[in-house]
C-alpha positions as CSV (number, residue, x, y, z in Angstrom):
1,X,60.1,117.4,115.2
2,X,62.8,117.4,117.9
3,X,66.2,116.0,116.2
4,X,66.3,118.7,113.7
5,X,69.8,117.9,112.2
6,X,73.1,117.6,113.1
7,X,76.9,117.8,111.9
8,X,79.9,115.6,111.9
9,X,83.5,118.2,112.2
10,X,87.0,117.2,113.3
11,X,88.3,119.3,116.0
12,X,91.7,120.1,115.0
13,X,92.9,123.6,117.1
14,X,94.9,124.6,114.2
15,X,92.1,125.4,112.1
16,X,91.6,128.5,114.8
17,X,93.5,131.7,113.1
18,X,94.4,131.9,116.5
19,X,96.5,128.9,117.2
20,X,97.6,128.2,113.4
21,X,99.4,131.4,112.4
22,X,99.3,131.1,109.1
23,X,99.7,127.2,109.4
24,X,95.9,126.4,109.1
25,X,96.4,127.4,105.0
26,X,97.2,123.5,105.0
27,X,93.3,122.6,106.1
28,X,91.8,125.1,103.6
29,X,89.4,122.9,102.4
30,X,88.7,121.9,105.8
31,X,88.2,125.3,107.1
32,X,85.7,125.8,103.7
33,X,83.8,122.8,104.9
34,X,83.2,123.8,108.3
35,X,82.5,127.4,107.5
36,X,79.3,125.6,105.1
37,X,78.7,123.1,108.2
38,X,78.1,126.3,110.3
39,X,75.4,127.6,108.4
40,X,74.4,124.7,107.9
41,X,73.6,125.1,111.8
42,X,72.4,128.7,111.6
43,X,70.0,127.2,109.3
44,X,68.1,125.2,111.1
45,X,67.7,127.1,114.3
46,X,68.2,125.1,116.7
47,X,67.0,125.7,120.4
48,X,69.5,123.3,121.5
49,X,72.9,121.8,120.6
50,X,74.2,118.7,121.9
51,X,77.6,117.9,121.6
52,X,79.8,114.9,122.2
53,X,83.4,115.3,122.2
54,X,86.2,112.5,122.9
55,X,87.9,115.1,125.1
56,X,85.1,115.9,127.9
57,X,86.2,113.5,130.6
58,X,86.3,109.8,129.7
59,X,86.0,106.5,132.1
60,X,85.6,103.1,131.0
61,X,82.3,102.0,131.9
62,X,80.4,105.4,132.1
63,X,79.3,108.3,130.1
64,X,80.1,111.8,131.7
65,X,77.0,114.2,131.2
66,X,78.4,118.0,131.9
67,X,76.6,119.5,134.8
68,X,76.2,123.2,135.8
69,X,74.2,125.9,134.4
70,X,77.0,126.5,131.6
71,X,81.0,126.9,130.9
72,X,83.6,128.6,129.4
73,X,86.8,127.8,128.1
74,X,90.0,129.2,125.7
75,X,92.5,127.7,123.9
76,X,95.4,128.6,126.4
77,X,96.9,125.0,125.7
78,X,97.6,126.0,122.1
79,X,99.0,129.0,122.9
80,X,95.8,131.1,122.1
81,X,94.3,132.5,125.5
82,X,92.7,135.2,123.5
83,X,90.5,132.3,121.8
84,X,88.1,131.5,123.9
85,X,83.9,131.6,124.9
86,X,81.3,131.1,127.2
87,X,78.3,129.2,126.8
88,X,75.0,128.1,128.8
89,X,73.6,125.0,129.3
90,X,70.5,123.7,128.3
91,X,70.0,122.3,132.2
92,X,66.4,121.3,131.2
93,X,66.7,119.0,128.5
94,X,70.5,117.9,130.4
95,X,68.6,116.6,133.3
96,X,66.0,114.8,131.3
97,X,68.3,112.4,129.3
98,X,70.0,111.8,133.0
99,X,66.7,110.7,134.2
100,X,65.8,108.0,131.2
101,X,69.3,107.2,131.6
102,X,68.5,106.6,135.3
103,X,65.5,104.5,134.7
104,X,66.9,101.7,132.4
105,X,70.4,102.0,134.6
106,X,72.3,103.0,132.1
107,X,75.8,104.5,132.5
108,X,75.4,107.8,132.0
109,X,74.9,110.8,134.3
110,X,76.7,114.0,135.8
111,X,79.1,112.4,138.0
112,X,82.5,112.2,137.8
113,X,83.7,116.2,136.7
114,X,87.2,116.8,136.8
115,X,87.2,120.4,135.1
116,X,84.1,122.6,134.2
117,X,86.3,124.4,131.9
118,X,85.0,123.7,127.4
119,X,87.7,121.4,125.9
120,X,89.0,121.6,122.6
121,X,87.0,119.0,121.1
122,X,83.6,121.3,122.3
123,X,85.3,124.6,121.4
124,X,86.6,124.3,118.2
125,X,82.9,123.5,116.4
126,X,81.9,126.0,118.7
127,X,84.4,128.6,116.9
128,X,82.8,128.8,113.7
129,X,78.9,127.6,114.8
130,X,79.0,131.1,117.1
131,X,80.1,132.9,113.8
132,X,76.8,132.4,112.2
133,X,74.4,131.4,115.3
134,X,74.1,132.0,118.8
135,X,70.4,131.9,120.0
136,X,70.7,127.9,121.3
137,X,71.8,126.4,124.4
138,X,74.1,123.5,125.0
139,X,73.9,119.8,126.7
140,X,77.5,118.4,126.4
141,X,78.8,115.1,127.0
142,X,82.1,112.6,126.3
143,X,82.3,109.1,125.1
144,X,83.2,106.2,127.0
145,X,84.6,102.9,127.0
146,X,81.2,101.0,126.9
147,X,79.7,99.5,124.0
148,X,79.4,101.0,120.5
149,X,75.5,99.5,121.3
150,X,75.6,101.4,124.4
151,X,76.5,104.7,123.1
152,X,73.7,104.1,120.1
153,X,71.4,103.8,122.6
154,X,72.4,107.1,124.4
155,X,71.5,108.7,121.6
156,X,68.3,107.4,121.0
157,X,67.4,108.7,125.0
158,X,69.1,111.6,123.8
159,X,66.2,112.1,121.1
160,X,63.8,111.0,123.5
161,X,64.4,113.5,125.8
162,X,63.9,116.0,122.7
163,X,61.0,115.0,121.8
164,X,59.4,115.1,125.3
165,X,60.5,118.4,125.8
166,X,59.8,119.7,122.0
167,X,63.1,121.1,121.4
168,X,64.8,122.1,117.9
169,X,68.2,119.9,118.8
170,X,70.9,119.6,116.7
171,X,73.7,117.1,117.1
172,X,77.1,117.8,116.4
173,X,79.5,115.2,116.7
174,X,83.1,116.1,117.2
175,X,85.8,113.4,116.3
176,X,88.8,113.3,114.5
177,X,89.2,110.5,111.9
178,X,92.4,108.2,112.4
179,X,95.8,110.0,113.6
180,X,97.7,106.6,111.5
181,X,96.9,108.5,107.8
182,X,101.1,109.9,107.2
183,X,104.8,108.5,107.8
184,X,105.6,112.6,108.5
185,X,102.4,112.9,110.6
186,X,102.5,113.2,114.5
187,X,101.6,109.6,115.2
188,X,103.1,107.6,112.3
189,X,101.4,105.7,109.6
190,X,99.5,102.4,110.1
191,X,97.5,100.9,107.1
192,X,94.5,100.2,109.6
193,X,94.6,104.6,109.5
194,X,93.5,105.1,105.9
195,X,91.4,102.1,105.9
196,X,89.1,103.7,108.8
197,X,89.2,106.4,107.5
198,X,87.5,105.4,103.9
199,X,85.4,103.3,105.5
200,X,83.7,106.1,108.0
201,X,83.3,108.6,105.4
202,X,81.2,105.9,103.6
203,X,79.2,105.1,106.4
204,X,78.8,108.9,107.3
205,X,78.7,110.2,103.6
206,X,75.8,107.5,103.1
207,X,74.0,107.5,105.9
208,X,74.6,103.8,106.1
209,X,74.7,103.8,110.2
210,X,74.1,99.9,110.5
211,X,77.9,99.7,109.3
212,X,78.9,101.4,112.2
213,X,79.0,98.1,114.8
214,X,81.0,96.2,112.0
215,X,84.2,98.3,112.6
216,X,86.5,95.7,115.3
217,X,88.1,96.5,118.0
218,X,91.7,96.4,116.4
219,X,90.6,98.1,113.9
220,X,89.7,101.3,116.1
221,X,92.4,100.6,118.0
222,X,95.6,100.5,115.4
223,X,93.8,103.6,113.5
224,X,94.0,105.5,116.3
225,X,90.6,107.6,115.9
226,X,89.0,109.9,118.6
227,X,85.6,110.0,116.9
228,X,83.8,106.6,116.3
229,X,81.8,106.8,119.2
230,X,80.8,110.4,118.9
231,X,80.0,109.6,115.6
232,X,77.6,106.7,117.1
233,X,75.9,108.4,119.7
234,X,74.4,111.2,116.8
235,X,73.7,108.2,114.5
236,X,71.5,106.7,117.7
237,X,70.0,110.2,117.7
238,X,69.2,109.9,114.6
239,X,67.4,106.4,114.9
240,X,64.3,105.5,112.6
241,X,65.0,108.9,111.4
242,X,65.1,109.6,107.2
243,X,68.0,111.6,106.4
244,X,69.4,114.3,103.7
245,X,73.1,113.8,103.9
246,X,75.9,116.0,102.1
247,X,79.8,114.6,102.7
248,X,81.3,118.4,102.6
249,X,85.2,117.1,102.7
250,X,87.8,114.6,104.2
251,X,91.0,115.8,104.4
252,X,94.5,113.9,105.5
253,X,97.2,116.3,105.0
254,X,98.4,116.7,108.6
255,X,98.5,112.8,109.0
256,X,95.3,113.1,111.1
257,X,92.1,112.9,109.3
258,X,89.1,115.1,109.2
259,X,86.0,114.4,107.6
260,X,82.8,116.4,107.3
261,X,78.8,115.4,106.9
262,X,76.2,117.4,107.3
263,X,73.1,115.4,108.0
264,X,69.0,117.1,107.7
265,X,66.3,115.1,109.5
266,X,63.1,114.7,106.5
267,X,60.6,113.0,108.6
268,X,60.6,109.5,110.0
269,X,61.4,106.2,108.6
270,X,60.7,102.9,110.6
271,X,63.1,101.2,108.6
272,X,65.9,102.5,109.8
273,X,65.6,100.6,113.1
274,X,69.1,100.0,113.6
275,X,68.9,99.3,116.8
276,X,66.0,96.9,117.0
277,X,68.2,94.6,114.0
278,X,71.6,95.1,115.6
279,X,70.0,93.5,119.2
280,X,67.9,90.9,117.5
281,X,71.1,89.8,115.1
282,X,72.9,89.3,118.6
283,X,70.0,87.4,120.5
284,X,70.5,85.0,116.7
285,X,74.5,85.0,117.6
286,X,73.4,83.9,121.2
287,X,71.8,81.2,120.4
288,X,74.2,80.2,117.9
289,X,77.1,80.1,120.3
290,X,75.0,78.5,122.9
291,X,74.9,75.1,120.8
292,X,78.6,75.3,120.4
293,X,78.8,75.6,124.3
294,X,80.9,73.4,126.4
295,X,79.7,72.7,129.7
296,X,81.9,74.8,131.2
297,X,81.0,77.9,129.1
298,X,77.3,77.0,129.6
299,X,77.7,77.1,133.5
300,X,79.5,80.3,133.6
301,X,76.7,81.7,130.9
302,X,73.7,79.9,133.1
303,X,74.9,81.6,136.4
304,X,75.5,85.0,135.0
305,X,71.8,85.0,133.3
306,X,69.9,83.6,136.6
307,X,71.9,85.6,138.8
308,X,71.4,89.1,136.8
309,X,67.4,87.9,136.0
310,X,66.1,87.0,139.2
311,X,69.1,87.4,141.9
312,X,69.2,83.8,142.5
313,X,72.7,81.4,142.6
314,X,71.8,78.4,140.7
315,X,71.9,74.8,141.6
316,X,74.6,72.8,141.0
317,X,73.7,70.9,137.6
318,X,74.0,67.1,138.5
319,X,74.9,66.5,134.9
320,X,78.2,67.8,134.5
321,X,81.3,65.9,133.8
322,X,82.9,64.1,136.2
323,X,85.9,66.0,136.1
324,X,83.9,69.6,137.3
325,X,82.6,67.7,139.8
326,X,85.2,65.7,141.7
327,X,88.5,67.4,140.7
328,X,89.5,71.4,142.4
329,X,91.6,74.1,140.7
330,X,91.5,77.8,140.4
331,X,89.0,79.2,137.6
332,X,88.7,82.5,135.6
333,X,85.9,83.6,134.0
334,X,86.0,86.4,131.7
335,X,83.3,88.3,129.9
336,X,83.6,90.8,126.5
337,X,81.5,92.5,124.7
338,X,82.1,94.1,120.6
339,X,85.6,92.1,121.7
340,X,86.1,94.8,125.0
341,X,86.7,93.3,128.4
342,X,83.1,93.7,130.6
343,X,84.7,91.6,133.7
344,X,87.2,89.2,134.6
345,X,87.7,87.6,138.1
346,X,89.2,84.3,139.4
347,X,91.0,82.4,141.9
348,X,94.5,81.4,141.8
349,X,94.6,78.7,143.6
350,X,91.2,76.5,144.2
351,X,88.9,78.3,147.1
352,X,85.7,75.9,146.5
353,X,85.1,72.1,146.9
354,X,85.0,71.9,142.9
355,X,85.8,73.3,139.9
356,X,82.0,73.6,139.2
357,X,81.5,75.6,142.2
358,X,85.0,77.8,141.4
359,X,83.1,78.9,137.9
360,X,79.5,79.8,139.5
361,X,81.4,81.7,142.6
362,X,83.7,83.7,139.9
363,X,81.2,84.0,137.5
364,X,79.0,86.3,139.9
365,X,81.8,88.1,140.6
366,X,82.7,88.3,137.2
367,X,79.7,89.9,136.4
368,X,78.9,92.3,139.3
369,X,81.9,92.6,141.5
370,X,84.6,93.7,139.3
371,X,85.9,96.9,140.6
372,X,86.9,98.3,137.1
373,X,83.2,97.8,136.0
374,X,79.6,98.6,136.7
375,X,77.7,95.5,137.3
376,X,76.0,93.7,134.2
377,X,73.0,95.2,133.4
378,X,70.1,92.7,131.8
379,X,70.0,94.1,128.3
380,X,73.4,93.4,128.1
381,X,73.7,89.8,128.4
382,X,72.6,88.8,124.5
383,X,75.6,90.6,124.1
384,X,78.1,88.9,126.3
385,X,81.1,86.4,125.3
386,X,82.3,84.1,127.4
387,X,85.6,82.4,128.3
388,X,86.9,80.3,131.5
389,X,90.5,79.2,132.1
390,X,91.0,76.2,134.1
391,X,94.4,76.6,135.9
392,X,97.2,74.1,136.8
393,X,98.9,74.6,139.6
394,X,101.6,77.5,139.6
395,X,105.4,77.0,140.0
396,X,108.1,79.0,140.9
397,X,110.5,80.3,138.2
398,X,114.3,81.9,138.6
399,X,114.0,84.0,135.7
400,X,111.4,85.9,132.7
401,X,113.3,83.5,130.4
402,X,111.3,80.6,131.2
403,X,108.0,82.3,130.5
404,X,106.2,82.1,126.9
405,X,102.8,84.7,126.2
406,X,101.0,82.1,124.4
407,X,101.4,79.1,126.9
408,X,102.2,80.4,130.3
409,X,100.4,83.0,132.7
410,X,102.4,84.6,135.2
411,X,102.3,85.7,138.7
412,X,104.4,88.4,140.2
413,X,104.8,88.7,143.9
414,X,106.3,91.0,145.9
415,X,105.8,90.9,149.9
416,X,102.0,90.5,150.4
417,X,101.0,92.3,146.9
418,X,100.5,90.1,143.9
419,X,99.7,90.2,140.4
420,X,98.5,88.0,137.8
421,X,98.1,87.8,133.8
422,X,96.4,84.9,132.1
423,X,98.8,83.6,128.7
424,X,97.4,84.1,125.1
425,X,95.7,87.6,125.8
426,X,95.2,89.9,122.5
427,X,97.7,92.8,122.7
428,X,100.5,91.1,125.0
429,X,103.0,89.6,122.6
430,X,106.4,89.8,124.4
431,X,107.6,88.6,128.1
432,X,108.1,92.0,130.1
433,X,104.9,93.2,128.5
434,X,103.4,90.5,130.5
435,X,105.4,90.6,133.5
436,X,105.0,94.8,133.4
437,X,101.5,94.0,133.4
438,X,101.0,92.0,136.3
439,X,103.2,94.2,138.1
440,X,100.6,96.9,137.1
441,X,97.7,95.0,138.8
442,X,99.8,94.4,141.9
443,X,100.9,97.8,142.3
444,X,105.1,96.6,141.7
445,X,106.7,99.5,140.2
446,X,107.6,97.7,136.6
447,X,111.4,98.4,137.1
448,X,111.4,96.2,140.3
449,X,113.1,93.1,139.4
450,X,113.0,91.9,143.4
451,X,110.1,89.9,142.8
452,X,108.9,86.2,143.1
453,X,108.1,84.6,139.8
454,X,105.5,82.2,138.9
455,X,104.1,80.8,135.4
456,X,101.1,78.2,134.5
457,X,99.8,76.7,132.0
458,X,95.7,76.7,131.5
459,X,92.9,75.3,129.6
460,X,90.8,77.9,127.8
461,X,87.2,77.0,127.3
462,X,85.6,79.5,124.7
463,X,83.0,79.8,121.9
């Protein structure tokens, strides 16, 4: 049996005697829980423990894999220098999850190091597993901004790469719960905090991982919590896998919460395919949202899928409305997927002989020339939503005063940069958050008010 186990901790740095003074008294239970966690750990003997922490380096659309033959690291930031360790790394099983990684072009791998030094989020666990246990090595990795799928199905290569390699692995995932939990606490209160919160320690406590993908965006978001996606790589580990589960604690004094599972692998159990039902449900959504298509969603959808298939531009359908066909304006087309952006790229101002021809140009580009992303991969595109704007023509404006979020984009322009920001977008509910952020994209410092102004209006096509 490979996947042995594995443990879900918070990594709170006052929980080390050496940072908290005194102070960590207020995480007792916590510490209690941990301490059991750890032998937990020592337990089972692991050759190998991999750990995912929110604070190894992070990007938005890949998954940084440590390299090296090990690291070392202390608690300097928190005042504790005299905390600290050295581990090595388990460079075998390491380069094997890089390679399945490599072969289904998935983005995960060793690139992309900005410090070899152990973060927080690796060494407090560390603290109390080296306590009790110290004969494994380590694989460490981060979380990213890529699908809550995605990072399921890292884990899943992650216990491939166990069992082709026979290692005793043990996953420990290292996450805070939401930092919204307290008025007095460090971040505030938001009532999306304690509902996460309950919510995770059911999923966790019950070993209900299916759950996980039903969490939204906003909710993640407004809760503030480092640890969902750490949480969802060890559950992807843990795939068609039969589990003894103990919930050890869940504490929220501090305003930040910290929860605590301890999860023993029994044997296998095909049910618990989560996976397999999670991708099938969304090939179901698929074709659900394809009948409620408009022709200008099912173009953008038609060109992404023939272009990512078989690397061929499609034909221009011959029965599309009269309107894509004869008339010319700019076009965006944007792509999401669990509600996160996966591409966005259009023209202003019409470049093409049609608006037809606008949507299938920025569609490709959409999908695998967007700087901020990795191209589309093909597994990916049951998973894709899709939404075009159709823009009017832009005029110029004297002041911020004539703009409105929900009905107007805006363009800022200063010299020969220029910036853009489509209206109704989730997140952007006043004027200078919208002008700041087109700004942003233009690189216009956002206190520059020498800038040309421009708004429009467009028509959103979405399912």
């Amino acid at each position: 049996m490979a996947i042995v186990g594995g443990i879900m901790v918070p990594h709170p740095p006052l929980i080390v005697p050496e940072v908290g003074k005194g102070e960590e008294r207020v995480i007792e239970e916590t510490t209690r829980a941990y301490e059991k966690a750890a032998e937990f750990v020592a337990a089972l003997k692991p050759d190998t423990i991999v750990l995912s922490s929110p604070h190894v380096v992070m990007y938005a659309d890949y998954l940084h894999i440590c390299p090296g033959n090990g690291a070392g690291g202390n608690l300097r930031q928190f005042n504790a220098p005299g905390a600290g360790m050295n581990v090595d790394y388990d460079c075998e099983l390491r380069d094997r999850i890089v390679e399945l990684c490599a072969e289904v072009n998935f983005p995960a791998g060793t690139e992309g190091e900005r410090s070899p030094e152990l973060d927080h989020g690796t060494m407090v666990p560390l603290y109390f597993i080296l306590k009790k246990y110290t004969a494994f090595k380590l694989v460490r990795l981060g979380i990213s901004g890529i699908s809550l799928l995605e990072h399921y199905s890292l884990g899943m290569m992650i216990k491939k790469a166990a069992e082709e390699l026979d290692r005793r692995v043990l996953y420990v995932a290292s996450g805070d719960l939401s930092h919204k939990l307290k008025h007095h606490g460090p971040y505030g209160f938001d009532p999306a905090g304690p509902e996460y919160d309950k919510r995770i320690m059911d999923v966790m406590g019950s070993g209900e991982f299916e759950r996980l993908m039903d969490f939204e965006p906003e909710l993640l978001e407004k809760s503030a919590e480092c640890g969902h996606r750490s949480f969802v790589i060890m559950a992807g580990a843990f795939d068609r896998t039969a589990l003894d589960i103990e919930r050890l604690s869940h504490q929220d004094v501090t305003g930040v919460g910290y929860g605590i599972c301890t999860f023993r692998v029994r044997g296998e159990d095909p049910k618990r395919n989560f996976f397999d039902k999670w991708y099938f449900a969304a090939k179901e959504k698929l074709e659900m949202r394809k009948s409620a298509e408009d022709e200008y969603i099912r173009l953008a959808r038609q060109t992404i899928e023939s272009y990512i298939k078989d690397g061929k531009i499609i034909k221009l359908p011959e029965e599309l409305p009269s309107e894509m066909l004869e008339k010319r304006a700019g076009a965006f087309v944007s792509l999401h997927i669990d509600g996160a952006l996966r591409g966005c790229i259009g023209t202003i101002l019409p470049v093409r002989d049609s608006i037809a021809e606008e949507i299938i140009s920025n569609a490709i580009s959409a999908s695998t020339r967007d700087p901020r992303f990795a191209p589309v991969r093909e597994d990916e595109l049951p998973f894709l939503e899709y939404s075009v704007d159709i823009l009017d023509e832009p005029e110029e404006i004297d002041s911020e005063d004539e703009l409105d979020v929900k009905r107007y984009g805006v363009i800022v322009t200063k010299g020969m940069k220029r910036g853009l920001l489509l209206p109704n977008l989730d997140g952007v509910d006043t004027i200078e958050e919208q002008v700041a952020i087109a700004k942003q994209k233009a690189g216009i410092p956002v206190s520059d008010k020498d800038v040309r102004l421009e708004r429009f209006e467009v028509t959103r096509h979405e399912v």
